[in-house]
Structure formats: C-alpha cells, structure tokens
C-alpha positions as CSV (number, residue, x, y, z in Angstrom):
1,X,80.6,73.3,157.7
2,X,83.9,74.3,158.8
3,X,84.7,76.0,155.5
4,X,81.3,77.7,155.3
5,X,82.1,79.3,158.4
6,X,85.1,80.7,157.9
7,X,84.0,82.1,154.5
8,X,81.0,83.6,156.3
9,X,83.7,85.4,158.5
10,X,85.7,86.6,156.0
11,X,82.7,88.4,154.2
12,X,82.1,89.3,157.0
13,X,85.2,91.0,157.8
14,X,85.7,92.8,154.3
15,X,82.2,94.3,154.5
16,X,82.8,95.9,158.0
17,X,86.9,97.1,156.5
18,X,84.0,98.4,153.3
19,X,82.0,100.2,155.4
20,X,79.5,98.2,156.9
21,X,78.3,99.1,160.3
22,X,77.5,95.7,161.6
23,X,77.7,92.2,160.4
24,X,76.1,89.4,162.3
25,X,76.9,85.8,162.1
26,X,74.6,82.5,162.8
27,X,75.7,79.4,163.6
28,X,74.8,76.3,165.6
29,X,71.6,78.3,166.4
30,X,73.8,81.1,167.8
31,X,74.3,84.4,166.9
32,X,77.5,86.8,167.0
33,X,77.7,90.7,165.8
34,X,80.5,92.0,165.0
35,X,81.1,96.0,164.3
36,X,83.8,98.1,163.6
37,X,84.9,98.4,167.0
38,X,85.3,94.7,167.4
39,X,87.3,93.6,164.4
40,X,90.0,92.2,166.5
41,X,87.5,89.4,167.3
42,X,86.3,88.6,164.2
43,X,89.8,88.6,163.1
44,X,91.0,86.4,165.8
45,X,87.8,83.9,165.1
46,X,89.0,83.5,161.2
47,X,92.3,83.0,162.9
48,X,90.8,79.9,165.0
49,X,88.6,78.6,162.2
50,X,92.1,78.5,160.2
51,X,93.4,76.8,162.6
52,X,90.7,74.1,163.0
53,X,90.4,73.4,159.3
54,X,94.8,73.2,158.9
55,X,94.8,76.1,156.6
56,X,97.2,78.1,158.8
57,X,99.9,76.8,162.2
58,X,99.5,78.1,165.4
59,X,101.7,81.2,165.4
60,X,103.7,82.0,168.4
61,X,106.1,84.3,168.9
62,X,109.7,83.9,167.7
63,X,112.3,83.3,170.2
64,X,115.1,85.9,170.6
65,X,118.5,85.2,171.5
66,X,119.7,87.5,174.5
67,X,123.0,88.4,174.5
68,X,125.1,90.3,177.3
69,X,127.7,92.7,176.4
C-alpha cells in the first residue's frame, strides 16, 4: 500500500516537472491535487512516505561548530 503510494507520488511529481498542469492523487477515499505551484508539497509527501516505508532517515540539519576569534 505504502509502496503504491509513493510510486503514485513520484509519477506524479515527474509529470507536473514534464509539463503537466495538475495531478491529483486518491487515497484512503481522499483526494489531493497537486500543481506546479505546489511541488514543495508533493515533494515533502514522497519525503514522508520515504520515511514511513525506511527507504530514506530523517534528515536534519548538520551541526556546525562555532568558533570565536
């Protein structure tokens, strides 16, 4: 279910960067359009599904060292 999702996103996500001018998603009876403007989203969703299935960490950012001259 989980990796039917995310591939829905992702074809999702190459068909809007193609040209597409909106791409909806259904799932769980719901429904979520996505268009150019909103890529961000969709991008952070196949970030969370990702996440959810242990194909990718949690990023955070890197720590930096602060020095005082």
């Amino acid at each position: 279910m989980w990796m039917q999702r995310l591939a829905e996103a992702e074809t999702a996500l190459h068909k809007l960067n193609t040209g597409a001018a909106v791409q909806s998603l259904s799932y769980d009876g719901e429904s979520v359009t996505f268009t150019p403007t909103s890529l961000g989203k969709l991008r952070n969703w196949i970030g969370e599904l990702r996440v959810a299935l242990g194909l990718q960490s949690i990023s955070r950012p890197r720590s930096r060292r602060v020095s005082f001259r």
